[in-house]
Jmol script that loads the backbone (N, CA, C; Angstrom):
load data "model"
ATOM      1  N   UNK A   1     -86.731 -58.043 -49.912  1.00  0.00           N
ATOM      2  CA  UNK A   1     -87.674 -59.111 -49.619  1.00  0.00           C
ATOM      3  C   UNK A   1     -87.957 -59.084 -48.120  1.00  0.00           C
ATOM      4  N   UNK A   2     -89.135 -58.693 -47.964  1.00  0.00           N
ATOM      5  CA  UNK A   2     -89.601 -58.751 -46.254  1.00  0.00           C
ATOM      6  C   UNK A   2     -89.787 -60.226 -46.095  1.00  0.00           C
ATOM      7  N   UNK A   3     -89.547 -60.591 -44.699  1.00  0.00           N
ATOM      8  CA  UNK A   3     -89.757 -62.072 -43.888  1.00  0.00           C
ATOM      9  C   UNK A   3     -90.685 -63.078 -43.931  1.00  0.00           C
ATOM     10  N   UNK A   4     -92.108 -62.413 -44.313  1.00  0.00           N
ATOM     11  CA  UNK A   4     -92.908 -63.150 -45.148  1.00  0.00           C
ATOM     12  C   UNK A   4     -92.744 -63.877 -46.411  1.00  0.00           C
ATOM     13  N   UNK A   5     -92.067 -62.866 -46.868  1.00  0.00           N
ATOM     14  CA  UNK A   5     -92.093 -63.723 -48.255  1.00  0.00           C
ATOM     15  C   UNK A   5     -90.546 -64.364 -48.475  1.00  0.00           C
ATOM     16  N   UNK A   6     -89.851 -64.273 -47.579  1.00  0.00           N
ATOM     17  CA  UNK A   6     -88.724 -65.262 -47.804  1.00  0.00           C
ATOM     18  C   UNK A   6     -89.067 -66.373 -46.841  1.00  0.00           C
ATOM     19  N   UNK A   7     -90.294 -66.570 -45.592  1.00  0.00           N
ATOM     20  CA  UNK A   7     -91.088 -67.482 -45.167  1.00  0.00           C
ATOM     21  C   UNK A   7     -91.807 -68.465 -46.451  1.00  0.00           C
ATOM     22  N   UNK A   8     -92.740 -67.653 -47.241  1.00  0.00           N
ATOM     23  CA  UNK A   8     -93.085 -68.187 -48.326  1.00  0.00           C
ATOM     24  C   UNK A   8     -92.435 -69.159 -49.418  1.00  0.00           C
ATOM     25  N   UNK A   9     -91.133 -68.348 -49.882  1.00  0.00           N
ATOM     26  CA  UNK A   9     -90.522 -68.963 -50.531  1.00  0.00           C
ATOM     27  C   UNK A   9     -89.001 -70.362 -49.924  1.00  0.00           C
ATOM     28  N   UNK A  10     -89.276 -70.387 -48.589  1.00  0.00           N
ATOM     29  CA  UNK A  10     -88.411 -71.108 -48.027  1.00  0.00           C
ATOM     30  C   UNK A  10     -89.451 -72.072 -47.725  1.00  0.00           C
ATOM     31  N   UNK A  11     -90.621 -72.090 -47.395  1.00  0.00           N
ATOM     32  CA  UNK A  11     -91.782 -73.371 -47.242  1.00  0.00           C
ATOM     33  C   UNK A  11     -91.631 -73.613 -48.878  1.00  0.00           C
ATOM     34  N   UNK A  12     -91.820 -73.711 -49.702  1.00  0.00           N
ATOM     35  CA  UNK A  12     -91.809 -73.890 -51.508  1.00  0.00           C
ATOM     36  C   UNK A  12     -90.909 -75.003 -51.118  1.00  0.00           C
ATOM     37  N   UNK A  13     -89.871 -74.175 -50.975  1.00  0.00           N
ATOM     38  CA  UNK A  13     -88.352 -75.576 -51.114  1.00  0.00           C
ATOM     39  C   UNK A  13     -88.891 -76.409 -50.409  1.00  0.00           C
ATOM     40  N   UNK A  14     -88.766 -76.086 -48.458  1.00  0.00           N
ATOM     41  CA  UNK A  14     -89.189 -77.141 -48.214  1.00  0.00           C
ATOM     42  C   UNK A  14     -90.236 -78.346 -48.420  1.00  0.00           C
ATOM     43  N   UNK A  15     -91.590 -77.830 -49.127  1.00  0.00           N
ATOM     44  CA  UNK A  15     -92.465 -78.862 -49.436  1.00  0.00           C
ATOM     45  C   UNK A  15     -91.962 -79.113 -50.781  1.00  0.00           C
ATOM     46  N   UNK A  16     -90.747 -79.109 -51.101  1.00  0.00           N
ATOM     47  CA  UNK A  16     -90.141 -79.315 -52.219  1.00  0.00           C
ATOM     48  C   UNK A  16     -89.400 -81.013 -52.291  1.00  0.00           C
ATOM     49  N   UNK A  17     -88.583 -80.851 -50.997  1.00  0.00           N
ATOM     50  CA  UNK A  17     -87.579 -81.019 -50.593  1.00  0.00           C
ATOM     51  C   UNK A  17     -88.522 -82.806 -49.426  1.00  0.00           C
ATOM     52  N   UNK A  18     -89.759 -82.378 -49.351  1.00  0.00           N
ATOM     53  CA  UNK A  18     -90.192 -83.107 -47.751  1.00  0.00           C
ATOM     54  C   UNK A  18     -91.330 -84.136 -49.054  1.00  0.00           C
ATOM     55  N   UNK A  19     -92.001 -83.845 -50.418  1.00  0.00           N
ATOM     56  CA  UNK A  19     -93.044 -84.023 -51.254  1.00  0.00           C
ATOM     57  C   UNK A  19     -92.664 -85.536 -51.055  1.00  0.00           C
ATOM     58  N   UNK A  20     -94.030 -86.197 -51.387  1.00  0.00           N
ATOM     59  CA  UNK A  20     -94.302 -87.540 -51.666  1.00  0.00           C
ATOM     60  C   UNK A  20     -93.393 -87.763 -53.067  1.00  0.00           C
ATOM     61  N   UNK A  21     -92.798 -89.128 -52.931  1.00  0.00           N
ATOM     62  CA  UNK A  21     -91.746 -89.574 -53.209  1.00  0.00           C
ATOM     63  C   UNK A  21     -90.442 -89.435 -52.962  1.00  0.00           C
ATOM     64  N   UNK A  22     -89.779 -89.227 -54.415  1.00  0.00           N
ATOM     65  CA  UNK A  22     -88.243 -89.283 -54.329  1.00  0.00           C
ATOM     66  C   UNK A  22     -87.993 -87.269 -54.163  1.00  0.00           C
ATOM     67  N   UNK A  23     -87.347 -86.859 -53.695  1.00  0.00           N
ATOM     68  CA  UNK A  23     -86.885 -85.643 -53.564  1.00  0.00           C
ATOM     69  C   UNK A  23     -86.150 -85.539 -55.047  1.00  0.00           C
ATOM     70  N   UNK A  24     -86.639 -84.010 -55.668  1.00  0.00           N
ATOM     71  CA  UNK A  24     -86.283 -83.690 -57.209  1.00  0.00           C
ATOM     72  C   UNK A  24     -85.063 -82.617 -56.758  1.00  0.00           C
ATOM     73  N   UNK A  25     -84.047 -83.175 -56.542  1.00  0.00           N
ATOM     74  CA  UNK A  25     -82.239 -82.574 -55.475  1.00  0.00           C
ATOM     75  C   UNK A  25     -82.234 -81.607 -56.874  1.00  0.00           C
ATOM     76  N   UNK A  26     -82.281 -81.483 -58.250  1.00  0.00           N
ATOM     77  CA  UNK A  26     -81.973 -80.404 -58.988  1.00  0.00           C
ATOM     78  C   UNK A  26     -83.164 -79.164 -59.259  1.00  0.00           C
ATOM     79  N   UNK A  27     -84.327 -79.416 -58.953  1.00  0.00           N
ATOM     80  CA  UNK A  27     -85.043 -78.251 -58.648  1.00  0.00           C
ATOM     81  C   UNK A  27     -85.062 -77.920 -57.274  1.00  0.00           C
ATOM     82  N   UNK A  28     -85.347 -78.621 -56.298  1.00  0.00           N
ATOM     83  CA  UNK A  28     -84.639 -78.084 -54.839  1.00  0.00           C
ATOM     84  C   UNK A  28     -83.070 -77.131 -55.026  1.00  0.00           C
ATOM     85  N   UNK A  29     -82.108 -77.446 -55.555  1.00  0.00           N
ATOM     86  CA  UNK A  29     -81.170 -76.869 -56.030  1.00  0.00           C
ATOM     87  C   UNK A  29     -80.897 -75.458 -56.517  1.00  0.00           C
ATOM     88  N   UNK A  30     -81.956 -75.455 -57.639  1.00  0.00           N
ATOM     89  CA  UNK A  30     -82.322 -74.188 -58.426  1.00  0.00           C
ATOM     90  C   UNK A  30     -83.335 -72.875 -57.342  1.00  0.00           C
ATOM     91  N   UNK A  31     -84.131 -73.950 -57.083  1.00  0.00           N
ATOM     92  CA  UNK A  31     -84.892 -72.794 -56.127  1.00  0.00           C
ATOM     93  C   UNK A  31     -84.071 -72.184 -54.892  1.00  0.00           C
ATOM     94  N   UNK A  32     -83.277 -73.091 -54.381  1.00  0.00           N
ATOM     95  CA  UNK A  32     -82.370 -72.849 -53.222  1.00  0.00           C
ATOM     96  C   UNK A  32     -81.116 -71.402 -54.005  1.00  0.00           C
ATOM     97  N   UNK A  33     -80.617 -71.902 -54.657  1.00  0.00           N
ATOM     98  CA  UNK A  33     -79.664 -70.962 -55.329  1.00  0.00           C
ATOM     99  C   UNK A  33     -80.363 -69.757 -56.201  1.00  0.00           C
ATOM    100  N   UNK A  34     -81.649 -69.334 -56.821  1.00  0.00           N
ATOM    101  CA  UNK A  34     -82.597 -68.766 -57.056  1.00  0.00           C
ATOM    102  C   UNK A  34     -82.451 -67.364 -55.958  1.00  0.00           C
ATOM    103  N   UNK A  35     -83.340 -68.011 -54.550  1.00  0.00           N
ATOM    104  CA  UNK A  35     -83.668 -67.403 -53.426  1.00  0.00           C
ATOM    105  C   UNK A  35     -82.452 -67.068 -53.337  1.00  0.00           C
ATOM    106  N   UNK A  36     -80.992 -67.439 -52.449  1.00  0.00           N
ATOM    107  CA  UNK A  36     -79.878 -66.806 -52.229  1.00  0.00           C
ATOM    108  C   UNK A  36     -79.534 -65.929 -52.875  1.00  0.00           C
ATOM    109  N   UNK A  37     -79.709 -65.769 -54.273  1.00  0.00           N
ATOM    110  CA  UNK A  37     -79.175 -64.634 -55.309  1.00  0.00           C
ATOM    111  C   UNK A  37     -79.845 -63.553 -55.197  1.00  0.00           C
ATOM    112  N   UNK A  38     -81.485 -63.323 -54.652  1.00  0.00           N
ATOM    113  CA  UNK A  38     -82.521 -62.634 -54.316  1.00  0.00           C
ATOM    114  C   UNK A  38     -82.232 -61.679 -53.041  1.00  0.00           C
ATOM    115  N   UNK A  39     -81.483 -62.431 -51.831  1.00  0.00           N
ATOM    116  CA  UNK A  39     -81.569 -61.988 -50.881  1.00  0.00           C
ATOM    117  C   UNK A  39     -80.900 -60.827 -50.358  1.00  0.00           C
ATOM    118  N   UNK A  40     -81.390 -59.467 -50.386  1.00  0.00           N
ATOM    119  CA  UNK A  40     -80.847 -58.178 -50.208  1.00  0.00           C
ATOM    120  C   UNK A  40     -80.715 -57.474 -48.837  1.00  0.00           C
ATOM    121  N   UNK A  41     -80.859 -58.984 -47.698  1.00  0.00           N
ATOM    122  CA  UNK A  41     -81.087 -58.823 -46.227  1.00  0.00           C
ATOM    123  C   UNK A  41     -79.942 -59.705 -45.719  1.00  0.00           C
ATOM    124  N   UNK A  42     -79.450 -59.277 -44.655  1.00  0.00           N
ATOM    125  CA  UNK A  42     -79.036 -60.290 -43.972  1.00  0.00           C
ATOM    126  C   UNK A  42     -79.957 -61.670 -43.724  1.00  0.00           C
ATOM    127  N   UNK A  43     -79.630 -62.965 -43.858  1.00  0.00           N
ATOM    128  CA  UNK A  43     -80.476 -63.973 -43.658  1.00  0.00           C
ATOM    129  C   UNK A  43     -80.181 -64.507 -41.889  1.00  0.00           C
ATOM    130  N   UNK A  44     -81.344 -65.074 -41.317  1.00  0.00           N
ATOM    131  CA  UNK A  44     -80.702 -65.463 -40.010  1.00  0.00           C
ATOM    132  C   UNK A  44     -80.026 -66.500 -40.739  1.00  0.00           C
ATOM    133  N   UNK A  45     -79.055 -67.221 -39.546  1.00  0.00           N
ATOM    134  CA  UNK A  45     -78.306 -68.104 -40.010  1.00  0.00           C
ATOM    135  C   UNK A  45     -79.055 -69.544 -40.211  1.00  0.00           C
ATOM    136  N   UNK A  46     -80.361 -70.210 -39.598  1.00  0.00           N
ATOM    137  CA  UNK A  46     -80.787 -71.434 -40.572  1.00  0.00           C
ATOM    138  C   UNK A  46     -80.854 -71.335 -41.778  1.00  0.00           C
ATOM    139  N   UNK A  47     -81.164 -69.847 -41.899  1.00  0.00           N
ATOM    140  CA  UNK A  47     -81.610 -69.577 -43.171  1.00  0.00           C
ATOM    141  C   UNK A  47     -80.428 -70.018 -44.491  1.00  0.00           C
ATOM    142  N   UNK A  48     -79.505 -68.969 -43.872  1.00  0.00           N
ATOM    143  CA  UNK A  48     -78.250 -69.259 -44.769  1.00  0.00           C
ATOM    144  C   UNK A  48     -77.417 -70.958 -44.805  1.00  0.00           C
ATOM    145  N   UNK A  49     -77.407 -71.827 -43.966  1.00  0.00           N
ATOM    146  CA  UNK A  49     -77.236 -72.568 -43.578  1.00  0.00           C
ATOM    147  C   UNK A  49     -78.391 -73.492 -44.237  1.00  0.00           C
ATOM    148  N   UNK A  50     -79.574 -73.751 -44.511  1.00  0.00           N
ATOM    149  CA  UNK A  50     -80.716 -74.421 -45.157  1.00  0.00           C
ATOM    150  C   UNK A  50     -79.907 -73.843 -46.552  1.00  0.00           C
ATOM    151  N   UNK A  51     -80.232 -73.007 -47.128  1.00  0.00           N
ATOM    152  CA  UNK A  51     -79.811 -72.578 -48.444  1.00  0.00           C
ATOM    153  C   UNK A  51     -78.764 -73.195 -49.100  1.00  0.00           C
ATOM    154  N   UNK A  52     -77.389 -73.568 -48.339  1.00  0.00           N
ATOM    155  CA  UNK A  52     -76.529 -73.778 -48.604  1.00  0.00           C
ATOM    156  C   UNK A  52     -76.164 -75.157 -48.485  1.00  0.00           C
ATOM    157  N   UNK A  53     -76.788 -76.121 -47.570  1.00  0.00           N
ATOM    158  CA  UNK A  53     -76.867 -76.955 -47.083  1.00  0.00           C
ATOM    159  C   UNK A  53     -77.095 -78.326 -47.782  1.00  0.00           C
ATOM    160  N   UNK A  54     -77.627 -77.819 -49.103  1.00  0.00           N
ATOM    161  CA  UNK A  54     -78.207 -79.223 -50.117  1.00  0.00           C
ATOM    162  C   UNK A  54     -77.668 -80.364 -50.066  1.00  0.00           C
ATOM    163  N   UNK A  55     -76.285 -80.529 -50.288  1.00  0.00           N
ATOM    164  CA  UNK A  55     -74.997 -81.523 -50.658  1.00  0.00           C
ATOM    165  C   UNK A  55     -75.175 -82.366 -49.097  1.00  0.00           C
ATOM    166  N   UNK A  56     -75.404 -81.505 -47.895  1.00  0.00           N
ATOM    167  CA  UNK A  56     -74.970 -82.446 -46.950  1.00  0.00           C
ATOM    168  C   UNK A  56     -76.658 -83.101 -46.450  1.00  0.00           C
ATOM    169  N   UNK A  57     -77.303 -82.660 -46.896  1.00  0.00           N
ATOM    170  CA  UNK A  57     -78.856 -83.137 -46.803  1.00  0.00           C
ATOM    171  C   UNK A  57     -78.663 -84.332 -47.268  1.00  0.00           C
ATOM    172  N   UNK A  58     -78.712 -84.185 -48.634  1.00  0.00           N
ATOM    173  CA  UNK A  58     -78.768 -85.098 -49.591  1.00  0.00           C
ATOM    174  C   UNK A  58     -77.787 -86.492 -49.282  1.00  0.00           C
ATOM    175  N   UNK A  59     -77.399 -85.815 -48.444  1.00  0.00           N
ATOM    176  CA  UNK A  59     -76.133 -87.316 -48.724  1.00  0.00           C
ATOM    177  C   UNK A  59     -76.223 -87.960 -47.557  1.00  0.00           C
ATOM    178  N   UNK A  60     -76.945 -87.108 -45.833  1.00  0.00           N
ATOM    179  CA  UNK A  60     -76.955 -87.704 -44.614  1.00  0.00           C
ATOM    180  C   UNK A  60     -78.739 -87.668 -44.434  1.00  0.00           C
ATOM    181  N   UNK A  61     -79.367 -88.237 -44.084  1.00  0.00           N
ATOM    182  CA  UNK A  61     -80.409 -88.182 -43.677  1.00  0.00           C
ATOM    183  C   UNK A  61     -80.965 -87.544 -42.782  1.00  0.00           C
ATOM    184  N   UNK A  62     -80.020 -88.061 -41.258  1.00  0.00           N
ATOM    185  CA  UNK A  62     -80.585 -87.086 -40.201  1.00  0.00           C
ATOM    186  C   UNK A  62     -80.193 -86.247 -40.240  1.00  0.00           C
ATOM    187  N   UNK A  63     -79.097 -85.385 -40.907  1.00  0.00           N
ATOM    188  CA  UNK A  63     -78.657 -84.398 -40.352  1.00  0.00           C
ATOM    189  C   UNK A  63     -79.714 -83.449 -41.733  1.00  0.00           C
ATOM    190  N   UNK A  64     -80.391 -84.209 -42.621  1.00  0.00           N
ATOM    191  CA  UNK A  64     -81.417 -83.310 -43.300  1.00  0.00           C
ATOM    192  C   UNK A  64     -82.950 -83.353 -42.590  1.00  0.00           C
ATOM    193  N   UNK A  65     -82.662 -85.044 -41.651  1.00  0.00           N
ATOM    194  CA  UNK A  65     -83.817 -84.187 -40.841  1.00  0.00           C
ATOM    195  C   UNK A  65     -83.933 -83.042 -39.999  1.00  0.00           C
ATOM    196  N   UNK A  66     -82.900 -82.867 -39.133  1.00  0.00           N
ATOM    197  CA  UNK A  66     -82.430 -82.278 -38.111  1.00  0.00           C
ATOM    198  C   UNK A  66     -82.444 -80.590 -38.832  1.00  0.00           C
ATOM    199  N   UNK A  67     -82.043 -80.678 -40.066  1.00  0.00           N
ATOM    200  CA  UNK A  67     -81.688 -79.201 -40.103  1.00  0.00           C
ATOM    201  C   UNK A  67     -83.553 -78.681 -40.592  1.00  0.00           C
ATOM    202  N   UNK A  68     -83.734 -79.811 -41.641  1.00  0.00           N
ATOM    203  CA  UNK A  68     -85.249 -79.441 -41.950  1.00  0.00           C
ATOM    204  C   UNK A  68     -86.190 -79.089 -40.278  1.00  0.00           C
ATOM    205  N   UNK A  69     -85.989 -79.334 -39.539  1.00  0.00           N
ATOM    206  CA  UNK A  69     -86.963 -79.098 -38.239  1.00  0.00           C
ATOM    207  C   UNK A  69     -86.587 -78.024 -37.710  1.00  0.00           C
ATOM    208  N   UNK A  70     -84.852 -77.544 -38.219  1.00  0.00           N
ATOM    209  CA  UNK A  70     -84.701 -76.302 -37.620  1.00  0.00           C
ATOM    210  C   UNK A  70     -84.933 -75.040 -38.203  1.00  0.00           C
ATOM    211  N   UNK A  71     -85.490 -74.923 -39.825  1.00  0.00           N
ATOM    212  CA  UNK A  71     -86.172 -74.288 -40.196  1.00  0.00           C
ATOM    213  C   UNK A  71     -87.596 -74.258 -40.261  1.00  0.00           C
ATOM    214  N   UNK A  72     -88.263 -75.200 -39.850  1.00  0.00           N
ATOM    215  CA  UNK A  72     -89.576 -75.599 -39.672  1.00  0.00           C
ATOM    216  C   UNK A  72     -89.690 -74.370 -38.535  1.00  0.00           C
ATOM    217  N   UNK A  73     -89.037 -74.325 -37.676  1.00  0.00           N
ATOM    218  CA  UNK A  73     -89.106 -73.853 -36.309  1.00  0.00           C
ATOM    219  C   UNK A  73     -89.147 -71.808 -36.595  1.00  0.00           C
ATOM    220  N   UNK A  74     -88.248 -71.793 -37.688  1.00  0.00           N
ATOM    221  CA  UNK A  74     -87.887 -70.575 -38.160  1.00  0.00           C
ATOM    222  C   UNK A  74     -89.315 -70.087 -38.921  1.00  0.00           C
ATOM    223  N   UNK A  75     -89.543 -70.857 -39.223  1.00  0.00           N
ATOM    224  CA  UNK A  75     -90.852 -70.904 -40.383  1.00  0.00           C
ATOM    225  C   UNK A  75     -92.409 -70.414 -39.799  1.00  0.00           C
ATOM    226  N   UNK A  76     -91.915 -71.306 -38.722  1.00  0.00           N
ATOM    227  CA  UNK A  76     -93.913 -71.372 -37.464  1.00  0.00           C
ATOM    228  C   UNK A  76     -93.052 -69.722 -36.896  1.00  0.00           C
ATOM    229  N   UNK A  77     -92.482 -69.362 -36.686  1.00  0.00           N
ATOM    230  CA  UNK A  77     -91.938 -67.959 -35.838  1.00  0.00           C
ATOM    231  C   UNK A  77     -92.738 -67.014 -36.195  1.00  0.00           C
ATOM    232  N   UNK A  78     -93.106 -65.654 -35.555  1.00  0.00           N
ATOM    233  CA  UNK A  78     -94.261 -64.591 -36.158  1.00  0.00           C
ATOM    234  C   UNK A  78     -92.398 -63.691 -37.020  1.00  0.00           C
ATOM    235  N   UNK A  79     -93.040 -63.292 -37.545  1.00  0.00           N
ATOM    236  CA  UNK A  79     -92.102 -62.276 -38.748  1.00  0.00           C
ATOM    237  C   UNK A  79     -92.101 -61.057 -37.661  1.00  0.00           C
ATOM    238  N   UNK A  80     -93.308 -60.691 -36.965  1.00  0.00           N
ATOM    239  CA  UNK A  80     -92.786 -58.825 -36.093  1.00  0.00           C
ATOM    240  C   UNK A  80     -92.968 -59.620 -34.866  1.00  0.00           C
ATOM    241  N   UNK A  81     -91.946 -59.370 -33.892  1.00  0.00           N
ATOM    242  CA  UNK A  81     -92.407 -59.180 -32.424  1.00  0.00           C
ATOM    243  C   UNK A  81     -93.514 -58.490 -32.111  1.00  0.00           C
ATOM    244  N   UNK A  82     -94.497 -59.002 -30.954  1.00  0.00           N
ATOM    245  CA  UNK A  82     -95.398 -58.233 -30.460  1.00  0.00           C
ATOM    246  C   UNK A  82     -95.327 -56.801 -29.871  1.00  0.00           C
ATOM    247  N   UNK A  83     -95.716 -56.124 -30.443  1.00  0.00           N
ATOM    248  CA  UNK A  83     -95.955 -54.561 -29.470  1.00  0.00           C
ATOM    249  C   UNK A  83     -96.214 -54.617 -28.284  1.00  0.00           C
TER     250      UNK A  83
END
end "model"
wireframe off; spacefill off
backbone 0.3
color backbone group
């Protein structure tokens, strides 16, 4: 899986995870554990850390805001360095 498309599929969760209303914690869940089983790359570490992270989201607020902004950040990043 090139960086794009684990970009792709890590925005999914998150507008999963961020959607108007109540957050659906068992398909956020599935997709989160889904993607990890997929991943045949080293992940940077928000990455692995977002993935894994559900239980303590779910249960603290800021620290699911806090981590959600730090993949946001991972997310806006270009996938190749400039030449």
């Amino acid at each position: 899986m090139d960086t794009d498309e684990l970009k792709l599929r890590l925005g999914r969760i998150l507008a999963e995870e961020e959607g108007d209303g109540a957050t659906d914690w068992p398909t956020v869940e599935r997709m989160s554990v889904q993607l990890r089983g997929e991943l045949q790359m080293p992940a940077p570490l928000i990455v692995d850390e977002y993935l894994r992270g559900l239980d303590r989201r779910r249960e603290d607020e800021m620290f699911g805001r806090a981590q959600r902004n730090e993949l946001l950040t991972f997310l806006r990043g270009r996938a190749e360095p400039e030449a």
